[in-house]
ZALUMBA-407304 format. One record per residue (C-alpha): residue number from 1; residue in three letters; x, y, z. Coordinates in pm, whole numbers, plus 50000, padded with zeros to 5 digits. Each point is the difference from the previous one (the first is absolute). Example, Ala and Ser with C-alpha at 12.3 -4.5 7.8 and 13.67 -1.06 7.14 Angstrom:
+-----+------+-------+-------+-------+
: pos : code :     u :     v :     w :
+-----+------+-------+-------+-------+
:   1 :  Ala : 51230 : 49550 : 50780 :
:   2 :  Ser : 50137 : 50344 : 49934 :
+-----+------+-------+-------+-------+
This chain:
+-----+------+-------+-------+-------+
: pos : code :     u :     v :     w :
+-----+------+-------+-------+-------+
:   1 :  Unk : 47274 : 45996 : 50499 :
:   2 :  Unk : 49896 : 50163 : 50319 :
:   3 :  Unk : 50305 : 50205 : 50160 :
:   4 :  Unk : 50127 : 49969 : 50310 :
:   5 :  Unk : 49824 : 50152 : 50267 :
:   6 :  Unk : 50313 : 50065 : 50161 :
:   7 :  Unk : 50071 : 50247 : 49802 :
:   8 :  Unk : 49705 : 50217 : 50034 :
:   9 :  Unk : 50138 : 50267 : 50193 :
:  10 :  Unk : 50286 : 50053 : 49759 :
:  11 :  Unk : 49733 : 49970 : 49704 :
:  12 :  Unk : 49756 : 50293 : 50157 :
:  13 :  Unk : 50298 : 50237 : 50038 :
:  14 :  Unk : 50140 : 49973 : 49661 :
:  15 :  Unk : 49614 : 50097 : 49903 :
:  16 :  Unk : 50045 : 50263 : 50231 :
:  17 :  Unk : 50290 : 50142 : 49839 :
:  18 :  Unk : 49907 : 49960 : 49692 :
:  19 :  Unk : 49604 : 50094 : 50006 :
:  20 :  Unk : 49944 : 50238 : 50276 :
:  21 :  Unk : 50067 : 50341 : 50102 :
:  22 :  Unk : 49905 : 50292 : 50176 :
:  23 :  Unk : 49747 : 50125 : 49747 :
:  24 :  Unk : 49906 : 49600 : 49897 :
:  25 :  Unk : 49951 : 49802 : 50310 :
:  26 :  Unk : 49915 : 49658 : 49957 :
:  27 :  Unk : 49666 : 49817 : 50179 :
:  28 :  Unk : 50045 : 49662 : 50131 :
:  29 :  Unk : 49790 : 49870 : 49735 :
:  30 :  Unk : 50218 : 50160 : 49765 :
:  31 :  Unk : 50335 : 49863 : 50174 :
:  32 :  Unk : 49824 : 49646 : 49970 :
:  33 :  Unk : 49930 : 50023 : 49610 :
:  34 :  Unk : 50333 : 50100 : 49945 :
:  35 :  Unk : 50181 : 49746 : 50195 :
:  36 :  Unk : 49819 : 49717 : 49844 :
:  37 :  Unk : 50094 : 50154 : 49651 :
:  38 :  Unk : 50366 : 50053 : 50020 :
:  39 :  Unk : 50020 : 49712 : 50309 :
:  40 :  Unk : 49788 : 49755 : 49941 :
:  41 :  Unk : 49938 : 50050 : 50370 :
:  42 :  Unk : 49625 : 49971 : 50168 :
:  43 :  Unk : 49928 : 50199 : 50319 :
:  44 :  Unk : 49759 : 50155 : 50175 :
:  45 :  Unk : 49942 : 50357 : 50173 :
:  46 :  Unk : 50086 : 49908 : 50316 :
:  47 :  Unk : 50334 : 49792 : 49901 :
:  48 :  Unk : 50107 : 50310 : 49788 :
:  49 :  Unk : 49926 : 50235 : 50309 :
:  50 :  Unk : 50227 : 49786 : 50209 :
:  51 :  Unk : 50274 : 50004 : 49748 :
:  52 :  Unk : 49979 : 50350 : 49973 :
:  53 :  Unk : 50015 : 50068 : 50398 :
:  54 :  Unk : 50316 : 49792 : 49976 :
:  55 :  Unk : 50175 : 50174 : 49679 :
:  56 :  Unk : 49936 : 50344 : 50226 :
:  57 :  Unk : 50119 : 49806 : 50317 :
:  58 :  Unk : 50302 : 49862 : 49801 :
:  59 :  Unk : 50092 : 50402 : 49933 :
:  60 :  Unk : 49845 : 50043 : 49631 :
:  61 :  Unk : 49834 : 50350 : 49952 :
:  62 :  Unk : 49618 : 49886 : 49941 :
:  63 :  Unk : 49688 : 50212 : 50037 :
:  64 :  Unk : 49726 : 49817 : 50067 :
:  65 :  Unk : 49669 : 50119 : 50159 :
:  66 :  Unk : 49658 : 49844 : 50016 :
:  67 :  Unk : 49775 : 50267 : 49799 :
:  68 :  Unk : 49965 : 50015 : 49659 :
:  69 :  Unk : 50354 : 50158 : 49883 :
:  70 :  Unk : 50204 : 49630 : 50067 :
:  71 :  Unk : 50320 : 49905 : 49979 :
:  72 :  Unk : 50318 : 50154 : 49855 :
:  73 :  Unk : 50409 : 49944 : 50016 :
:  74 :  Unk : 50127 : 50355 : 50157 :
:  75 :  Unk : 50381 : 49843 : 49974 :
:  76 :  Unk : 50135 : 50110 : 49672 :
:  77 :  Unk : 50352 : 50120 : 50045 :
:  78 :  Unk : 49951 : 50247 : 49722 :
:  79 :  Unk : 49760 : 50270 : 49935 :
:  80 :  Unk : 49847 : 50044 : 49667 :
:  81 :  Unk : 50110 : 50285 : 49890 :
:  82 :  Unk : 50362 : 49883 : 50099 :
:  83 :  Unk : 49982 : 49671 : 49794 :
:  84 :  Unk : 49897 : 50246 : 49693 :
:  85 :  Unk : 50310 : 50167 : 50044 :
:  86 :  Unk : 50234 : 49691 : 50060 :
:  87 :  Unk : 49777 : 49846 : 49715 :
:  88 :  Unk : 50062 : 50300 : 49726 :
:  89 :  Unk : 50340 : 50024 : 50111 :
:  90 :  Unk : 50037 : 49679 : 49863 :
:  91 :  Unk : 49801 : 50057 : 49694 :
:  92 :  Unk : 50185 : 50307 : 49870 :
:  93 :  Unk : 50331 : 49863 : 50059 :
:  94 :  Unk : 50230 : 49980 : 49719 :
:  95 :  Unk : 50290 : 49787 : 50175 :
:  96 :  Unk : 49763 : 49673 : 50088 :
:  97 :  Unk : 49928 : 49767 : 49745 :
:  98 :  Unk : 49665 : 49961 : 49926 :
:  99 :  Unk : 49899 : 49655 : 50105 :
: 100 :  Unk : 50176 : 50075 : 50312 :
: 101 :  Unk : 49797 : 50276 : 50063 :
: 102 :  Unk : 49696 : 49809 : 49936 :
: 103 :  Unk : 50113 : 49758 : 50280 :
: 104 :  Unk : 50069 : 50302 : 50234 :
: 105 :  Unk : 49677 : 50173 : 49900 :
: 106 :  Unk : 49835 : 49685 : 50074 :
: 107 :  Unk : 50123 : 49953 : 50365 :
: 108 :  Unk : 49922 : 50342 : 50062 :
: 109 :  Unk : 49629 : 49987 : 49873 :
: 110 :  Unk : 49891 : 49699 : 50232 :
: 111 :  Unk : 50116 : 50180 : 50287 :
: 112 :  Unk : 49708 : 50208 : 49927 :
: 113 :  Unk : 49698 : 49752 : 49935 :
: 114 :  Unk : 49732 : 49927 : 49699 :
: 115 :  Unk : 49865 : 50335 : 50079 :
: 116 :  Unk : 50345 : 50193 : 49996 :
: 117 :  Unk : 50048 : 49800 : 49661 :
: 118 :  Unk : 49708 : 50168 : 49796 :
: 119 :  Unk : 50145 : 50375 : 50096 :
: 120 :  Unk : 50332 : 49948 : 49778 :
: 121 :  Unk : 49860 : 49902 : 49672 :
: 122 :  Unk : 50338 : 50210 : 49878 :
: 123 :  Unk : 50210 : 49703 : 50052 :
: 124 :  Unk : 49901 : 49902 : 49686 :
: 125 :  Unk : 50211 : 50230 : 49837 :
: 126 :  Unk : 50327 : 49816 : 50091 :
: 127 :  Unk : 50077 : 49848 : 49699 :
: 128 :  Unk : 50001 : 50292 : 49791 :
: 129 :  Unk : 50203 : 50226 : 50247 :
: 130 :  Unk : 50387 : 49981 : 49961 :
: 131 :  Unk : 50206 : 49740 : 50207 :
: 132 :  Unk : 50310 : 49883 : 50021 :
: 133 :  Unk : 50180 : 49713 : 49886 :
: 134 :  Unk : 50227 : 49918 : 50254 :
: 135 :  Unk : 49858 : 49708 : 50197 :
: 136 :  Unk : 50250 : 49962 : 50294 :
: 137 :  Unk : 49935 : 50331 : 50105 :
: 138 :  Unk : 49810 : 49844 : 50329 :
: 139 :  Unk : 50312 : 49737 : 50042 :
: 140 :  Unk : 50267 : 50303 : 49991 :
: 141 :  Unk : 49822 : 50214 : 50250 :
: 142 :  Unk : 50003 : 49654 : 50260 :
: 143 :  Unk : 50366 : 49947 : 49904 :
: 144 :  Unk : 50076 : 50400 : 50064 :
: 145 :  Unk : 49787 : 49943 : 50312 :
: 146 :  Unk : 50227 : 49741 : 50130 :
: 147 :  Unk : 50314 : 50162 : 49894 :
: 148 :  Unk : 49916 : 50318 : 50167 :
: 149 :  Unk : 49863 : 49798 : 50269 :
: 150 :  Unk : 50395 : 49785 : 50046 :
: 151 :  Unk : 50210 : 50277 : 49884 :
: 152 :  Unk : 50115 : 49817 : 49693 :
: 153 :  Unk : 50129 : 50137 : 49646 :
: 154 :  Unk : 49771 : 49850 : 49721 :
: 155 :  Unk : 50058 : 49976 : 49605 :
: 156 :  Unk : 49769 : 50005 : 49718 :
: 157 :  Unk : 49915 : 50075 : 49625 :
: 158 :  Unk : 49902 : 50328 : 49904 :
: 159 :  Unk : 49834 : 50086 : 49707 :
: 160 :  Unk : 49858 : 50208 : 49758 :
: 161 :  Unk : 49718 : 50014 : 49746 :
: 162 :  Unk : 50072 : 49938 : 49668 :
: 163 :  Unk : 49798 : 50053 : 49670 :
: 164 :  Unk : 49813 : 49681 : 50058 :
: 165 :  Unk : 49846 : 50145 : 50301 :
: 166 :  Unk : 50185 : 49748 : 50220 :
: 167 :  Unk : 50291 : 50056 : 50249 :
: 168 :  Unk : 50328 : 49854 : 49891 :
: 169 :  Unk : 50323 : 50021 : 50226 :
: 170 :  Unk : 50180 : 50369 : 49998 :
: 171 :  Unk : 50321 : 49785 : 50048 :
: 172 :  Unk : 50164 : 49638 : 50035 :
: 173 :  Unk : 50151 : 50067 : 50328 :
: 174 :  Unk : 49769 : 49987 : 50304 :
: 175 :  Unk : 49957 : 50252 : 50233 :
: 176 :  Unk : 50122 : 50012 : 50348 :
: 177 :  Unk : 49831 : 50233 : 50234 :
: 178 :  Unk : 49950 : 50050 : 50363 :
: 179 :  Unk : 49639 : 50052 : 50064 :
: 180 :  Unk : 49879 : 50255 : 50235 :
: 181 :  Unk : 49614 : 50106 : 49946 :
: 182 :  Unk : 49705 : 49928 : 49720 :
: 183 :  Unk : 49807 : 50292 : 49929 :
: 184 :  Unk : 49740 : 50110 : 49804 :
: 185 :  Unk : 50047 : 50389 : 49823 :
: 186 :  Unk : 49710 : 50097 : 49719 :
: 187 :  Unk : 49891 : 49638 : 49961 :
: 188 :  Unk : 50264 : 49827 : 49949 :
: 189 :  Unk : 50210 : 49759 : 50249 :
: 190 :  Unk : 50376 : 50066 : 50060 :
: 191 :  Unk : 50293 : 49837 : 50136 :
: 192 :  Unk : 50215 : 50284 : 50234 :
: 193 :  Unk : 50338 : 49785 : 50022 :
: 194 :  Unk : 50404 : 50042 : 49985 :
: 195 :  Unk : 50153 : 49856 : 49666 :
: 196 :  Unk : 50376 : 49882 : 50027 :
: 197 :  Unk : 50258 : 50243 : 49924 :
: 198 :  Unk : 49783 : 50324 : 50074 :
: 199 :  Unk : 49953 : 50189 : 50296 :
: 200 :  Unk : 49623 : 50091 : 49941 :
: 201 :  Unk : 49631 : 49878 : 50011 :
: 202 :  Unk : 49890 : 49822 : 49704 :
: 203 :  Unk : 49616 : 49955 : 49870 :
: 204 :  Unk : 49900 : 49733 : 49796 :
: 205 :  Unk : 49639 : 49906 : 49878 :
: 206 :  Unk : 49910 : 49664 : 50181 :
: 207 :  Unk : 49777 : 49949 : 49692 :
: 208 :  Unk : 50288 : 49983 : 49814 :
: 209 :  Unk : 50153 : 49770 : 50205 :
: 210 :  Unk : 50055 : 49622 : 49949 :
: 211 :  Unk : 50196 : 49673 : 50103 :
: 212 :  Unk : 50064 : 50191 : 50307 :
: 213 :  Unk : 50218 : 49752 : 50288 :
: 214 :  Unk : 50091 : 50061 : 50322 :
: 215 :  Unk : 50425 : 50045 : 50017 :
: 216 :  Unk : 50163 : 49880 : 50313 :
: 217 :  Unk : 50228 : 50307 : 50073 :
: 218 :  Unk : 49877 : 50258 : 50240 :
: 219 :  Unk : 49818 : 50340 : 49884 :
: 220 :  Unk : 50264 : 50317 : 49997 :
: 221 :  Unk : 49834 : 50143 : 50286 :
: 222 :  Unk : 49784 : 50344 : 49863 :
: 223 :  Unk : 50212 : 50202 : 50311 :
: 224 :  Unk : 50305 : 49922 : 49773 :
: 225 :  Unk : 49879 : 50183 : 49678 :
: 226 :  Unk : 50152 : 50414 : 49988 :
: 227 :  Unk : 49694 : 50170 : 50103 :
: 228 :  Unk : 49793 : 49767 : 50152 :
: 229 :  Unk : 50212 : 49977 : 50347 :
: 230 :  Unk : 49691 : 50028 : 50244 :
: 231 :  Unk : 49825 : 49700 : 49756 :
: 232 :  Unk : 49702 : 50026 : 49743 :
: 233 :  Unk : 49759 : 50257 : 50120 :
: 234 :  Unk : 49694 : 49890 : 49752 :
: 235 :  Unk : 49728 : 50271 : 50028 :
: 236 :  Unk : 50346 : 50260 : 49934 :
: 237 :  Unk : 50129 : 49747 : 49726 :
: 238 :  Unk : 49608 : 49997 : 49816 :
: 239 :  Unk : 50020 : 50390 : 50037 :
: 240 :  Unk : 50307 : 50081 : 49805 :
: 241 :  Unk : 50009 : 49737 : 49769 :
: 242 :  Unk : 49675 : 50067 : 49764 :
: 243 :  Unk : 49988 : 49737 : 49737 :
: 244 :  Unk : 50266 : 49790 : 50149 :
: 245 :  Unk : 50253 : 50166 : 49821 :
: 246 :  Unk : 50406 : 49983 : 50101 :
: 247 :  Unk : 50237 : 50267 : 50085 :
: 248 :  Unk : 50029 : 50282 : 50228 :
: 249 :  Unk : 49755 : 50188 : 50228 :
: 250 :  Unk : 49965 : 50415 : 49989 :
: 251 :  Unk : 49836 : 50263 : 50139 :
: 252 :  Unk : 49735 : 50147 : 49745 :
: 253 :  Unk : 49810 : 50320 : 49998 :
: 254 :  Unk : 49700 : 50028 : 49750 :
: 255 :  Unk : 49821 : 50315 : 49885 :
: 256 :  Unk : 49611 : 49910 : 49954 :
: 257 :  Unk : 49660 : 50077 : 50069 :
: 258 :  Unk : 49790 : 49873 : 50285 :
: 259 :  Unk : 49778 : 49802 : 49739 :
: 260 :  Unk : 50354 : 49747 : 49983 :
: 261 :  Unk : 49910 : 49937 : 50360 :
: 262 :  Unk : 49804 : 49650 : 49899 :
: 263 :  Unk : 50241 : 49906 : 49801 :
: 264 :  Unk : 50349 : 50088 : 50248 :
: 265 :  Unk : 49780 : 49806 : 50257 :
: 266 :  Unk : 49933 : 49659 : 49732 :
: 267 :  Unk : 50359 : 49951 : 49926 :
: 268 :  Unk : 50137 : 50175 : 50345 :
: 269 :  Unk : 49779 : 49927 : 50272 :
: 270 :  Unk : 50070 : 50286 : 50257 :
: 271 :  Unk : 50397 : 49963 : 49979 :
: 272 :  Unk : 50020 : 50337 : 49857 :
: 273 :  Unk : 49971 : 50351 : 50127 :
: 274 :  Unk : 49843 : 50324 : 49807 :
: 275 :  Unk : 50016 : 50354 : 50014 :
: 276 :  Unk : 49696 : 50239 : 50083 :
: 277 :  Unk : 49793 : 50102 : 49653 :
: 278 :  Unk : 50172 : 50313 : 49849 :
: 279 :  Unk : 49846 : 50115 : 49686 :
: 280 :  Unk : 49860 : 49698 : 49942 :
: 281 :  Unk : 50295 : 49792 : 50061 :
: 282 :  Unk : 50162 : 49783 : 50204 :
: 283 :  Unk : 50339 : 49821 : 50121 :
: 284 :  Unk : 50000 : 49650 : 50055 :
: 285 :  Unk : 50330 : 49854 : 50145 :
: 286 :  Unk : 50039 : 49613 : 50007 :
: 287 :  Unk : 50337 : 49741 : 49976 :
: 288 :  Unk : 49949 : 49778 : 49788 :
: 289 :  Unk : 50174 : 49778 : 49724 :
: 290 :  Unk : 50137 : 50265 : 49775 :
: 291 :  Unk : 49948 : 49735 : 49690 :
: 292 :  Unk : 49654 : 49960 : 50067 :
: 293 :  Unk : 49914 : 50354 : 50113 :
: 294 :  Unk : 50076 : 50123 : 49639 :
: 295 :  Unk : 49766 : 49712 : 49827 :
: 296 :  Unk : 49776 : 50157 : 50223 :
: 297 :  Unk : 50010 : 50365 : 49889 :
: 298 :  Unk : 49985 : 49883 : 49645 :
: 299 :  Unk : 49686 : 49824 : 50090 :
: 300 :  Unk : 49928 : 50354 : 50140 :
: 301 :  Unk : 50085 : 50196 : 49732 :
: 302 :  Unk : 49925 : 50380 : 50047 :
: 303 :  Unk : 49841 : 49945 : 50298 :
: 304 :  Unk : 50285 : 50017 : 50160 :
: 305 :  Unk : 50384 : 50113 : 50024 :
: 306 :  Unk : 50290 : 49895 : 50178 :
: 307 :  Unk : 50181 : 50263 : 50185 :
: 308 :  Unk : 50270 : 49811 : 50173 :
: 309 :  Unk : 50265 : 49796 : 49964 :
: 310 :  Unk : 50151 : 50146 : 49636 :
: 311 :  Unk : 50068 : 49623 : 49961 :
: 312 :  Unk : 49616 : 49912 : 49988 :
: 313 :  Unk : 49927 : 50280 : 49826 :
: 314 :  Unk : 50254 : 49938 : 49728 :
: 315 :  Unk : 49882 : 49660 : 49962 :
: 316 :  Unk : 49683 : 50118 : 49875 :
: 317 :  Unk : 50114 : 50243 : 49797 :
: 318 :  Unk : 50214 : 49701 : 49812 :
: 319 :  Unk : 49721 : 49785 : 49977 :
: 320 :  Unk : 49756 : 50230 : 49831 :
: 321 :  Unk : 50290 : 50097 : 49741 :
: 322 :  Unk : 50014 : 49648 : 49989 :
: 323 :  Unk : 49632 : 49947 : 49937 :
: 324 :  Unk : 49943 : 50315 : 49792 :
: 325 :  Unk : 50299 : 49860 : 49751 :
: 326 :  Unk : 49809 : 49658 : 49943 :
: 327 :  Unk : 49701 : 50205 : 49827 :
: 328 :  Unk : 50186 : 50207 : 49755 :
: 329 :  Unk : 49981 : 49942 : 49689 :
: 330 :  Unk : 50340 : 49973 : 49788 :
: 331 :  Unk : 50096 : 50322 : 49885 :
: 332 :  Unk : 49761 : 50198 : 50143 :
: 333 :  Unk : 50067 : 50320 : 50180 :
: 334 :  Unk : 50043 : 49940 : 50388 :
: 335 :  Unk : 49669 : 50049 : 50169 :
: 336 :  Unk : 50171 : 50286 : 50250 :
: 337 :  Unk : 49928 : 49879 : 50319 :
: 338 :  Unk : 50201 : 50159 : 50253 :
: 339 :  Unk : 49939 : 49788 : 50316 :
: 340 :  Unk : 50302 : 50180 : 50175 :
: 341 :  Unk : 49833 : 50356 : 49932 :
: 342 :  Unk : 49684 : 49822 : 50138 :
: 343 :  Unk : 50130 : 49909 : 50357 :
: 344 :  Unk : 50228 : 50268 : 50003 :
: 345 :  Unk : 49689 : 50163 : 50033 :
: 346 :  Unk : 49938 : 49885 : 50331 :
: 347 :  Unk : 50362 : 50160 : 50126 :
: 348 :  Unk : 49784 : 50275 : 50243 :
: 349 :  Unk : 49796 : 49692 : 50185 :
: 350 :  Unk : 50356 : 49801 : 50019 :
: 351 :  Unk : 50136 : 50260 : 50203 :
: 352 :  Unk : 49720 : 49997 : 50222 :
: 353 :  Unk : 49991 : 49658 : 50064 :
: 354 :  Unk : 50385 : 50050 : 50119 :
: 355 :  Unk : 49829 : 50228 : 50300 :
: 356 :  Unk : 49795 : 49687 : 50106 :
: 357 :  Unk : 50056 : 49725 : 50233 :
: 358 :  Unk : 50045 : 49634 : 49798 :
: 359 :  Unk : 49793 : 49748 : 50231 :
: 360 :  Unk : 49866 : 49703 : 49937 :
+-----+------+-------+-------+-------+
């Protein structure tokens, strides 16, 4: 059946959209063919010039001129090249289940057009990239969302994989929290919040995260919390606590090379200070999670050596005894490695760094 001619203008902007841009303008003849295809709508030239003056009248971005280049929608409210990144950030994320983020990817894609479509063949990949398996993930970030939004404590399940791949309650009891910011750190998607009975900030993995509800009492207010008196300063809070770990914050100085500058600046940012090159070497000075600092060195390995606090530095000492013990064989003689001796080392470059100014 014939549509309705009613709804031409509506029918040649959607072929707009979806056929036409800058470098594939579409000729009136071509507008025509398509409407009657996907429409079932008959027009001519001149009724699809009029409908086009009044789409641009009406406010819509159309470029339309009368030589041979035609007609395109200019109004797309993303570049290319910034639904690629919104698109793969999607793709390669392990905390959305996967026909979720075929929905999502989907959305994003016909923002873009046929034409956009053809120039992310990759998407094809999806189902053999890994996803996760929590599929309220999108209803817990609207409920957090809300909560944040009234000020409200909320309680949920949280969970943990098991052997079977699939998450399973880490207790009975709920959890109460008050919620205070969702953030991303190293692709994953946290939870900063207060838990009853502690006077800290809590992070939990909102893809772990499931019959979540919405409690009537109020949120402790994040002013309340030791250490937090002037509120949640984010970008500070990001900073110091790499890897979303708990526990306290210290001042760190680092002995390294300038070729550790790309990697300070990937897990840092610029919240850290260095030293001027000295025999090849430099101080780098941050505060930062002292937890997550030392994962960090061990990541690191020789590249790098902590020269203050004793604390930090002791805590990688421990944990390379600690490793170094796993791999020894039973009765074997002790492989000798003196990891004190090692960073003891380092004593003449400790004292220097006393001489300097800590800023951050």
């Amino acid at each position: 059946m014939p549509g309705n001619k009613r709804m031409l203008g509506v029918a040649i902007l959607n072929v707009l959209k979806e056929y036409s841009d800058a470098e594939h303008p579409l000729k009136r003849n071509d507008i025509i063919a398509l409407v009657q295809k996907h429409y079932n709508l008959h027009c001519d030239r001149k009724t699809v010039t009029d409908n086009i003056h009044g789409l641009q009248s009406m406010g819509y971005e159309i470029v339309s001129s009368r030589n041979p280049s035609g007609t395109y929608f200019a109004g797309r409210p993303f570049e290319e090249s910034e639904l690629r990144i919104l698109i793969d950030d999607i793709l390669f994320s392990p905390i959305i289940s996967q026909p979720q983020a075929r929905e999502l990817i989907k959305k994003l894609i016909s923002l873009g057009g046929q034409h956009f479509r053809e120039k992310v063949p990759h998407i094809r990949n999806l189902s053999a990239l890994p996803h996760g398996v929590n599929q309220q993930i999108f209803y817990t970030i609207d409920i957090l969302s809300e909560a944040i939004h009234t000020q409200h404590k909320v309680s949920f399940t949280y969970n943990q994989y098991g052997t079977d791949f699939q998450l399973h309650p880490r207790r009975e009891a709920p959890y109460l929290v008050s919620p205070y910011e969702m953030v991303t750190s190293a692709g994953k998607y946290y939870l900063l919040c207060n838990c009853e009975k502690y006077d800290n900030i809590s992070h939990f993995r909102l893809d772990r995260i499931t019959d979540i509800h919405i409690a009537e009492e109020p949120v402790r207010p994040v002013w309340d919390i030791p250490g937090f008196e002037n509120g949640l300063n984010l970008p500070v809070r990001m900073a110091e606590d790499l890897y979303m770990y708990s526990g306290t914050t210290v001042n760190v100085t680092l002995e390294t090379t300038p070729d550790m500058m790309n990697q300070l600046v990937d897990s840092f940012g610029d919240n850290f200070t260095v030293s001027e090159e000295k025999d090849g070497h430099i101080l780098a000075f941050l505060h930062v999670n002292e937890q997550a600092m030392c994962y960090w060195i061990l990541q690191h390995g020789t590249e790098v050596s902590v020269l203050q606090p004793k604390s930090l530095k002791q805590k990688v000492i421990n944990a390379i005894q600690q490793m170094l013990s796993q791999y020894e064989e039973p009765g074997a003689e002790p492989a000798g490695l003196n990891v004190e001796e090692t960073i003891n080392d380092r004593l003449d470059r400790e004292k220097q760094v006393q001489e300097l100014n800590f800023e951050v």
